[in-house]
N, C-alpha and C positions, 0 to 999 in steps of 0.2 A: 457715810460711815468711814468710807477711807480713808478720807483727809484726817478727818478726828484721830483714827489711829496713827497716823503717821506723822502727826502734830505732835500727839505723847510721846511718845518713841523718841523725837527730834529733843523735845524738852527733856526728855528725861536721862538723853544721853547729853545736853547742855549741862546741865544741872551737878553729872555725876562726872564731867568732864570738870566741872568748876571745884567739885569737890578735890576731886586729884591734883590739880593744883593746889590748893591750898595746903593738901599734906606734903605735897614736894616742898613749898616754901617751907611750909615746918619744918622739914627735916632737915632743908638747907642750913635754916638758923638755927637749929638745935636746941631746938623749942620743946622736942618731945624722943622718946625712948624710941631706938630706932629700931628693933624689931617688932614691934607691933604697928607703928609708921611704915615699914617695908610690906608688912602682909598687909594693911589696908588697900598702900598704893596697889598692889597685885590684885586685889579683889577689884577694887574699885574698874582699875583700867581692864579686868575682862569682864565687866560691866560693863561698862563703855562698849569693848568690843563688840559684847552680846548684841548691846542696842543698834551698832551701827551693823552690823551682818543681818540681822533682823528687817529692819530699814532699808535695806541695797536689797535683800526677797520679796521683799513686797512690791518695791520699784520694779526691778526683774522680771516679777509674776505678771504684775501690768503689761510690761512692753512685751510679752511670749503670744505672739499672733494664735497659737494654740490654748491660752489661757481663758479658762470661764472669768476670768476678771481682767480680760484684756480691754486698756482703755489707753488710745493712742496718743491721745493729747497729753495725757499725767507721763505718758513711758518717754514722748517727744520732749514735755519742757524739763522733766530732770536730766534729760540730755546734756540739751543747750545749758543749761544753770550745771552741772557740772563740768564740762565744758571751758565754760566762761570761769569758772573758781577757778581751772585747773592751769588754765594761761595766764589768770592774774598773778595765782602763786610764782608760778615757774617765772614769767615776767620779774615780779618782783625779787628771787632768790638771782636771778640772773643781774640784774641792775644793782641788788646789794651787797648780800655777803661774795658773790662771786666776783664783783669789780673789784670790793676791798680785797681780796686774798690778788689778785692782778698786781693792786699797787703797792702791795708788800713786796711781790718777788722782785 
């Protein structure tokens, strides 16, 4: 039953994370009326938030050695797999935009 929930959650903050983008593009281009483009992006993205604060309790609730849904192996690999996101990002903002700003000064 976990997995399931935490699969919708995942999708549904993909989903409403894709939406937000597209309204940013809209309003980039000036595609559409921008206060009501500015309160959607607002809802949307504490939608998002919702979903991922949501998602990191559950995680959380898993890995609490105190937790009646304590389950070591779910609280261990979203460890390592955040972890591992968290070094490719930085990896990557390190090799790219921060080399470029390097070779500007």
């Amino acid at each position: 039953m976990l997995p399931v929930i935490l699969s919708r959650l995942i999708a549904s903050r993909a989903a409403v994370k894709g939406q937000l983008k597209a309204l940013q593009g809209a309003m980039k281009a000036g595609q559409s009326q921008m206060h009501n483009v500015q309160l959607n992006i607002r809802v949307l993205d504490a939608r998002q938030r919702a979903l991922k604060i949501a998602t990191n309790a559950i995680y959380g609730f898993t890995g609490a050695t105190t937790s009646p849904l304590y389950v070591s192996a779910l609280a261990n690999t979203v460890l390592r797999l955040g972890t591992f996101f968290y070094a490719a990002i930085l990896n990557s903002w390190i090799s790219g935009p921060l080399l470029w700003r390097m070779r500007q000064a």
